[in-house]
C-alpha positions in Angstrom: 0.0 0.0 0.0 1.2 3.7 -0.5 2.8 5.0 2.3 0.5 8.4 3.0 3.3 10.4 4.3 5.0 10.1 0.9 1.7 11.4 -0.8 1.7 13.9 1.5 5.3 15.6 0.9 4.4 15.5 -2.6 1.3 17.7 -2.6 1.4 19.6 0.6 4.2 22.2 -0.7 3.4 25.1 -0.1 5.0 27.5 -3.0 3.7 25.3 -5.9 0.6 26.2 -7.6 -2.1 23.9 -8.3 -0.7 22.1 -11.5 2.8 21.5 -10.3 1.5 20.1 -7.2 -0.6 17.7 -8.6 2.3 16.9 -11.5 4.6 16.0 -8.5 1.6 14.0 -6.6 1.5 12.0 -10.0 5.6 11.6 -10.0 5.7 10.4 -6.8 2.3 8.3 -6.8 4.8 6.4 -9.9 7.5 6.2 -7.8 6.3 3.5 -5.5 6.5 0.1 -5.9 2.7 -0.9 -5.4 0.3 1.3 -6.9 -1.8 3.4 -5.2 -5.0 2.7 -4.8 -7.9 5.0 -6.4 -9.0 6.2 -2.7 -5.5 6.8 -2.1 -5.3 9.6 -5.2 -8.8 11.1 -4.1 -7.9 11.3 -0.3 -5.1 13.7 -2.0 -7.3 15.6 -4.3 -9.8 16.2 -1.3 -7.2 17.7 1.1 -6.2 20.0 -2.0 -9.4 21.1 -2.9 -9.7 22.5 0.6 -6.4 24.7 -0.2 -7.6 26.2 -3.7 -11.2 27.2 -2.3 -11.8 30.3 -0.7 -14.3 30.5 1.9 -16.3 34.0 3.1 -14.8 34.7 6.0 -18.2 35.4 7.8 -20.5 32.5 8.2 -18.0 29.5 7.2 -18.7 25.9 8.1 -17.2 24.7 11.1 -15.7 25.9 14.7 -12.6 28.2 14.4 -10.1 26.1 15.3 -10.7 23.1 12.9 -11.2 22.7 9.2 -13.5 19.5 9.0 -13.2 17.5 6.1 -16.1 14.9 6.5 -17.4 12.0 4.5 -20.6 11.1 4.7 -21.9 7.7 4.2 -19.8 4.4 3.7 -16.3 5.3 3.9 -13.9 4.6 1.0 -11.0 5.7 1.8 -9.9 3.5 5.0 -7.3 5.2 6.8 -5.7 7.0 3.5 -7.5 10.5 4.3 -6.7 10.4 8.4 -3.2 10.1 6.7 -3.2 12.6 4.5 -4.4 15.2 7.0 -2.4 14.7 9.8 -0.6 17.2 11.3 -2.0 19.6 7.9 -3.2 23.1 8.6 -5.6 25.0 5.9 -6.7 28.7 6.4 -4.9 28.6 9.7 -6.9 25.7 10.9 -6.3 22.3 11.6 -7.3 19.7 9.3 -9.1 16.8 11.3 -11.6 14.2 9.5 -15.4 13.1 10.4 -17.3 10.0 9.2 -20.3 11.8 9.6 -24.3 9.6 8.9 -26.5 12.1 7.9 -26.3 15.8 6.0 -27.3 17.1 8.9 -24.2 16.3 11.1 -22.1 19.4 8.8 -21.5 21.6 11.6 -18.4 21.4 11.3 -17.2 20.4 7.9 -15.6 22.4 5.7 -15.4 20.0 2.6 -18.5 17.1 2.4 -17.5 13.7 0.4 -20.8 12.3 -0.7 -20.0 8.5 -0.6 -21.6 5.7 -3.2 -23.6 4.6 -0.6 -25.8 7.6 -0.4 -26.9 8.0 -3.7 -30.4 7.1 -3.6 -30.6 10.1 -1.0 -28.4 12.4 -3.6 -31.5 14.8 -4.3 -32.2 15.6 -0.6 -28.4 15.7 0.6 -27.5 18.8 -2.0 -30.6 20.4 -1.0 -30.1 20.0 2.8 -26.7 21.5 2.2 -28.0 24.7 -0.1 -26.6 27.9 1.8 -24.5 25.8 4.4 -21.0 26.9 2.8 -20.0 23.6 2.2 -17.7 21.9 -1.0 -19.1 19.5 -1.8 -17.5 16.6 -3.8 -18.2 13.2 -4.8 -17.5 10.1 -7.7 -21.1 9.3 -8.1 -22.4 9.4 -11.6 -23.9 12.8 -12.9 -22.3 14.1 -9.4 -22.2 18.1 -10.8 -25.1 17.3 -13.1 -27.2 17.0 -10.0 -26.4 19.9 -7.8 -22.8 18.6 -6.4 -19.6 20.8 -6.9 -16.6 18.3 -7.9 -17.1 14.7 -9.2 -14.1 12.5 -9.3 -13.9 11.1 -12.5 -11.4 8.1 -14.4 -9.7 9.6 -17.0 -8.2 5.7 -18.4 -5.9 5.2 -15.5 -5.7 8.5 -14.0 -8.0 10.1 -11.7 -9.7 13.5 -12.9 -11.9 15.6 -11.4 -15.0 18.4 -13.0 -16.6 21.2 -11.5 -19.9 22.7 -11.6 -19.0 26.7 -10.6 -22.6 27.5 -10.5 -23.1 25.5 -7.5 -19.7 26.6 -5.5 -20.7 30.3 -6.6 -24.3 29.8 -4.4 -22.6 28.5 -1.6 -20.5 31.6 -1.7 -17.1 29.8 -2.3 -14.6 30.7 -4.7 -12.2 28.2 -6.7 -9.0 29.5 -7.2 -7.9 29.4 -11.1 -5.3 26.6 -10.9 -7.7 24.2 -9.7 -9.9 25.6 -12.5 -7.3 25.4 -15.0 -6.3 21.3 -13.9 -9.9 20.3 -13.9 -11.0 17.8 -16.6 -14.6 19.7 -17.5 -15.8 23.2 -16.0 -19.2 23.4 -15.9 -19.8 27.0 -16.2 -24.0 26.8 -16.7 -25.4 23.8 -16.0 -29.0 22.9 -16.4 -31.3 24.1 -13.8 -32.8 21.3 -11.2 -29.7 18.9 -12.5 -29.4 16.4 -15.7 
């Protein structure tokens, strides 16, 4: 299995932008001997994410002193994403991470993974979290088609992301350009009420 901390040292520098810290995530992800495993990419991706959004700085997610990056539903990523985060700061805060049952159990997440396991439930999760100033990100089908913000996608082997800007613009967050400029597919208008 990956070793997390290596992951880490590859994407948690704090000069590169965006692009050049996921080009060296992808160098050293080739590095190892065993390949990492999907969940083990993603867990990357969603620590990143949480340094290329901007938040308002009135009314964000969460108590002050922690940046919650939560996953709600059946977790994928086993302790990959616990690893990831340790020890990280975003925003001044520290990163912990919440396995969290219901949309209503946000208070304080900053970034929501919306697990497989909830996808029957997809319609009332996004609407639960309209206004709670919350990324919210996913690799369910049709992920941004329905509401969400970033959908994990598989690009052959590689992992890709798209991202609906509509729906991060209502929540009142802002993605920085880099992420913008790495992401597979912008939506920029999307249908209203999803697909």
């Amino acid at each position: 299995m990956l070793h997390p901390s290596a992951v880490r040292k590859g994407v948690t520098l704090r000069h590169l932008t965006l692009t050049a810290a996921f080009v060296l995530l992808g160098a050293v992800l080739h590095a190892q001997q065993a390949p990492p495993r999907d969940y083990d990419v993603k867990a990357a991706y969603l620590f990143n994410f949480g340094r290329f959004t901007t938040w308002p700085a009135a009314g964000a997610g969460g108590d002050g002193a922690v940046f919650g990056v939560c996953v709600l539903g059946r977790d994928p990523f086993g302790a990959a994403l616990d690893a990831m985060v340790t020890g990280e700061m975003i925003d001044g805060k520290r990163v912990t991470v919440r396995r969290i049952a219901r949309a209503q159990d946000t208070d304080s997440c900053r970034i929501v993974f919306v697990s497989a396991s909830e996808d029957t439930q997809l319609t009332q999760i996004l609407q639960s979290l309209v206004g709670s100033r919350i990324l919210t990100v996913s690799d369910l089908p049709q992920f941004v088609e329905r509401g969400g913000m970033i959908q994990f996608v598989s690009d052959g082997k590689k992992i890709r992301f798209t991202v609906n800007v509509p729906a991060a613009t209502q929540a009142g967050l802002t993605l920085s350009s880099e992420l913008l400029r790495v992401a597979a597919a912008v939506r920029a208008n999307p249908k209203p009420g999803g697909a």
